[in-house]
N, C-alpha and C positions, 0 to 999 in steps of 0.2 A: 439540491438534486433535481434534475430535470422530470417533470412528470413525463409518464408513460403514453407513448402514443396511443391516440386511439383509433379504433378499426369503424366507419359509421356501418362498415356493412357486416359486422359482427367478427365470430372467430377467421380467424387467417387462416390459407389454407394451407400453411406449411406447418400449423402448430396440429403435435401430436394427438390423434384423436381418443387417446385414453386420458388426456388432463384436461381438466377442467379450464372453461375461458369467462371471464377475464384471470388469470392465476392468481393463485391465492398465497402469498408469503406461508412458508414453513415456521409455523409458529411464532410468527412475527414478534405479536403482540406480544405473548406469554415472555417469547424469552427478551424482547428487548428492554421488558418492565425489570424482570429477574437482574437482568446487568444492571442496569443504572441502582435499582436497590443494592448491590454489591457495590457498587461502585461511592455511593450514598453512606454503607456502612464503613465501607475503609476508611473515608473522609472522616468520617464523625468520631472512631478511634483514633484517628492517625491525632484530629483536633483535641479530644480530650485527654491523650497522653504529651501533647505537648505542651498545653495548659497546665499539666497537673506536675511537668517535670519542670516548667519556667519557673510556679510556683515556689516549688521544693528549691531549685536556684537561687531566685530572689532570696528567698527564706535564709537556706545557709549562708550567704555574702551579707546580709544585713545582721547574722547575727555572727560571723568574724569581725564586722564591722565594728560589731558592740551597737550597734542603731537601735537593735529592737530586744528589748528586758523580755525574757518567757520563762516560765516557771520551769523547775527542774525536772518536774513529774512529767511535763511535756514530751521527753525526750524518750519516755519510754515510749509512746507510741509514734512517734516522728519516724526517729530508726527503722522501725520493722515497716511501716508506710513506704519508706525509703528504699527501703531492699527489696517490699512487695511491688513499687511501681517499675526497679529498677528492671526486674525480671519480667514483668508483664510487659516492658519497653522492649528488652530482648526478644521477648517471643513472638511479641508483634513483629518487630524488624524480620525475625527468620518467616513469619509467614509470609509477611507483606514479600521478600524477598522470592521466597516458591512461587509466588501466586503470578510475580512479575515473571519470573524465568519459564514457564507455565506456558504464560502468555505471548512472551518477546520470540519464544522460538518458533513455535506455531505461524504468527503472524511476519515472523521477518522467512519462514519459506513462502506464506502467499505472498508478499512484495517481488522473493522471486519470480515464482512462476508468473505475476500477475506482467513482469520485463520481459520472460519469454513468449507469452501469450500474447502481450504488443508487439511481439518482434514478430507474430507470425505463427508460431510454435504453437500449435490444438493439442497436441499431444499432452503436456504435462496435468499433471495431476498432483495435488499434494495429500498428506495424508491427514485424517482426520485424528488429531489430537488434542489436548489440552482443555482448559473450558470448556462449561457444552453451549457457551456462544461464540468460543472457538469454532467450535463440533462444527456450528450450524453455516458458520459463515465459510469455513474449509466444502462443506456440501453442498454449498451454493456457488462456489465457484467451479468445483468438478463438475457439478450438473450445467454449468453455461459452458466450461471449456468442449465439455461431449458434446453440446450442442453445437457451438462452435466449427468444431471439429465434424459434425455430421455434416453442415451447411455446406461446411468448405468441400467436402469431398463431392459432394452432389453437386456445386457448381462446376467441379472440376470434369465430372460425370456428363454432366448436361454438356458443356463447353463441347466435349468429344462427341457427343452423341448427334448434336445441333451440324457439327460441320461434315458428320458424315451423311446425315438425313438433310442436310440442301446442298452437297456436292455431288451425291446419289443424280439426282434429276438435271441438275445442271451439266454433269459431264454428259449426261444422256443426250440431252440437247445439245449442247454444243458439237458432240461429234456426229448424230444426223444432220447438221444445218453444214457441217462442213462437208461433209459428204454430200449432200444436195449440191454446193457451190461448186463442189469439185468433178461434180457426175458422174458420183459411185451411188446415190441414190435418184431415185426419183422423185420430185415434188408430188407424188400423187396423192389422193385426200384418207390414203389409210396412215400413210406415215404422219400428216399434219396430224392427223387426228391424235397417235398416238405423242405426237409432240405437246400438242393441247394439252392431253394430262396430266403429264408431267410439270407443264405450267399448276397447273390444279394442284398437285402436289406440294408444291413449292406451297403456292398460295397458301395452305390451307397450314403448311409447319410454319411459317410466318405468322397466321393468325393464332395458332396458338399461342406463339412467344406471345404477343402484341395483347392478349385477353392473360396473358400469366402476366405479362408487368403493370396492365390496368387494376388487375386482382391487386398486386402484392400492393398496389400505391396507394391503392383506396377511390381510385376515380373512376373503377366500372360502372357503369351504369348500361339502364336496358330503356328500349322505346318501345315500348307495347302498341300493339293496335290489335282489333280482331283478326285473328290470321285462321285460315282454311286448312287443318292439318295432312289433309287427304292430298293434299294441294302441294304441301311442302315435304311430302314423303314421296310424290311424283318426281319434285322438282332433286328430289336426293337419289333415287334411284337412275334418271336420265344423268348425273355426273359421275355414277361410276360404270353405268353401261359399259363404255369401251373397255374398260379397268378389268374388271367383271367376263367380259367375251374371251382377253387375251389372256386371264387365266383358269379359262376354260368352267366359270361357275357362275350360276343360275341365279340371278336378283330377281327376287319377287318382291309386290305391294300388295298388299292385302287389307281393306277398306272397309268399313262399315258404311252403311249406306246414310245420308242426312246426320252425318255428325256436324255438332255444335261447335259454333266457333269459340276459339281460343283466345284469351285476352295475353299475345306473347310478342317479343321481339323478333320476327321471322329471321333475320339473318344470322342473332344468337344463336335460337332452336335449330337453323341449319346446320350451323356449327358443330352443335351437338350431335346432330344424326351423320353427320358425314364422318365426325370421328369415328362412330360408334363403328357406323357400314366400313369403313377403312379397317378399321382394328378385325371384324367380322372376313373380311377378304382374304386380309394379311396369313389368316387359322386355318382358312376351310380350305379342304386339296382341291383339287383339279376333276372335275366331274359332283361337284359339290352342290349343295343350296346355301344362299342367304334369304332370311326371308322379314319382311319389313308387315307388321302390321298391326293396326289400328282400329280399339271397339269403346264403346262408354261401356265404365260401369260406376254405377250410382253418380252420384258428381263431379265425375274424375275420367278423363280419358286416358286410355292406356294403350302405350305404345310397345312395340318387343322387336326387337332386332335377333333373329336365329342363325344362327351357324352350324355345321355338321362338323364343326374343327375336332380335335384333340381333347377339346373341355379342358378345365381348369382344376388343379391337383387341390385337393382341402388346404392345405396350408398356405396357399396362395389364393384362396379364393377372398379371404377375411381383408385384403391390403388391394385389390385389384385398383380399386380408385384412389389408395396414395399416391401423392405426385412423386417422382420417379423411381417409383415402384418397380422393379422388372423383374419377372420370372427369370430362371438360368436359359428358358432357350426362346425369351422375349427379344425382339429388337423392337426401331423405334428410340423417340425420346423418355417413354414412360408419364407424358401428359397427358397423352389423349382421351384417356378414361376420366383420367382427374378432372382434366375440363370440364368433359361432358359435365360429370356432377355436381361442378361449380355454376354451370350455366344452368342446369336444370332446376337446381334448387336454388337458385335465383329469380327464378318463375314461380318457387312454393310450391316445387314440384318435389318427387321420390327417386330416387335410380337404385334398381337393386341387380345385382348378378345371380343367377342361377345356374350352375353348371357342375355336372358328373366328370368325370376323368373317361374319355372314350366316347361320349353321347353329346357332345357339342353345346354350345352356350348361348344361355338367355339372359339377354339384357333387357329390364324391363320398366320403363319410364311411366310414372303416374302423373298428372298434370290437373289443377282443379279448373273447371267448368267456368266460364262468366255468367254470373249471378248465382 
């Protein structure tokens, strides 16, 4: 058996955040001891009654033989030894016999499902019968097929979601640039501008993909240096400006004065703020605030991204940063939050959501202080 991959950069972010990582076998040990003791015990009856019946064989051939002289008295306890092994041989065979049939049907439905499952097929399930290391190994296959079977449906999910979140910006572009050639529009620097963002757009659902298949492989990595946070929430607010104007709502930065530099990968942490300010835009109506801003407290600086949106219902608040996680009236890939919290706690940082149904939402990033 091939050992299990390992993760250098800890749990994976597709594994559920109520199980524990690295997992831990279902009673692994207990029950795979219990089997082979079973299994140890059939051998050693199955061995002693066929030693004791070769015996008794040998025994009666060598005395039709006439080979071997035994007393007469002998015979009184031969016989009943005789009848008492031959029944203890029967009842072994009947059990040995249950214990197999027990066993053969159990294990020849998971062969089946285990042919439909390679063909494709997430859906089946078998049922949990028989030994309870039947039990356990029918349970561990239904728990991988669900799993399975969830993975497959979220790629299938993402697949739809990815090509409508980069054909969105692409048809957009494409039909101003032909309209500019055709002149039905005008080259002038509102329409480029709004062409620009839509590049950004683009840019930005690409880097997601490109930081989810770094995650999943194991080869992200971050290049720290001291970075200016005041600095890179400027730099986050001037890209969605125009975003921000044409749907009529208010980006603010809001600064603490002489904060401490950060020891972070600037273009990760942008990454992170742009999704964050994207997802914050996508919520808030038209006449709205976003609002961005940055204070130290104790050795940690804390950042909060506001929205005057819809706020986020309670039983959607607990999952917002699962990866493609969506609300019923979410669009989007369902990354963008996940990211964020991948990249932030890749810095040794905190991300938490705060949000009422009707009072709009807080997002609020903690990050620790150099030295």
């Amino acid at each position: 058996m091939m050992p299990p991959r390992r993760f250098s950069h800890g749990r994976p972010s597709w594994w559920p955040e109520n199980e524990p990582w690295p997992p831990q076998p279902r009673h692994s040990g207990r029950t795979r001891g219990r089997f082979f003791r079973r299994v140890g015990c059939f051998f050693f009856i199955f061995i002693l009654f066929t030693l004791g019946m070769g015996a008794l064989f040998v025994w009666l051939v060598l005395q039709l033989l006439r080979l071997l002289q035994v007393p007469a008295q002998t015979y009184g306890w031969v016989i009943p030894l005789s009848v008492l092994l031959f029944i203890l041989g029967m009842a072994f065979l009947g059990w040995a016999g249950r214990g197999l049939r027990r066993l053969s049907r159990p294990v020849g439905d998971l062969l089946e499902a285990s042919d439909r499952v390679a063909g494709g097929d997430y859906s089946v399930r078998v049922r949990e019968a028989g030994p309870q290391e039947v039990r356990s190994l029918a349970h561990a296959f239904n728990s991988m097929a669900e799993r399975l079977q969830t993975a497959d449906e979220q790629r299938r999910s993402l697949l739809a979601d990815v090509t409508h979140e980069l054909r969105t910006p692409l048809t957009i572009i494409q039909g101003n640039l032909e309209g500019m050639l055709d002149g039905l529009y005008p080259p002038d620097p509102a329409r480029l501008s709004s062409l620009l963002d839509e590049t950004r757009v683009l840019a930005r659902r690409i880097d997601d993909l490109r930081t989810l298949a770094l995650v999943d492989s194991g080869a992200f990595q971050l290049h720290k240096e001291p970075t200016d946070l005041a600095a890179l929430l400027s730099e986050t607010k001037a890209e969605f400006s125009t975003q921000a104007a044409a749907a009529g709502v208010s980006l603010q930065v809001e600064s603490a004065s002489s904060l401490p530099l950060l020891d972070l990968d600037g273009g990760r942490m942008r990454q992170a703020l742009s999704n964050l300010v994207a997802n914050a835009l996508r919520y808030t109506p038209q006449g709205g605030l976003v609002r961005l801003n940055c204070r130290a407290e104790s050795s940690r600086l804390v950042i909060e991204v506001q929205d005057d949106g819809p706020g986020i219902s309670p039983q959607d608040l607990p999952h917002v940063f699962d990866r493609f996680y969506k609300a019923h009236d979410s669009g989007g890939m369902g990354l963008g939050l996940s990211i964020a919290k991948q990249l932030v706690e890749a810095h040794g940082g905190e991300i938490t959501a705060l949000s009422q149904p009707g009072a709009g939402t807080t997002i609020r990033i903690q990050l620790p202080v150099i030295g």
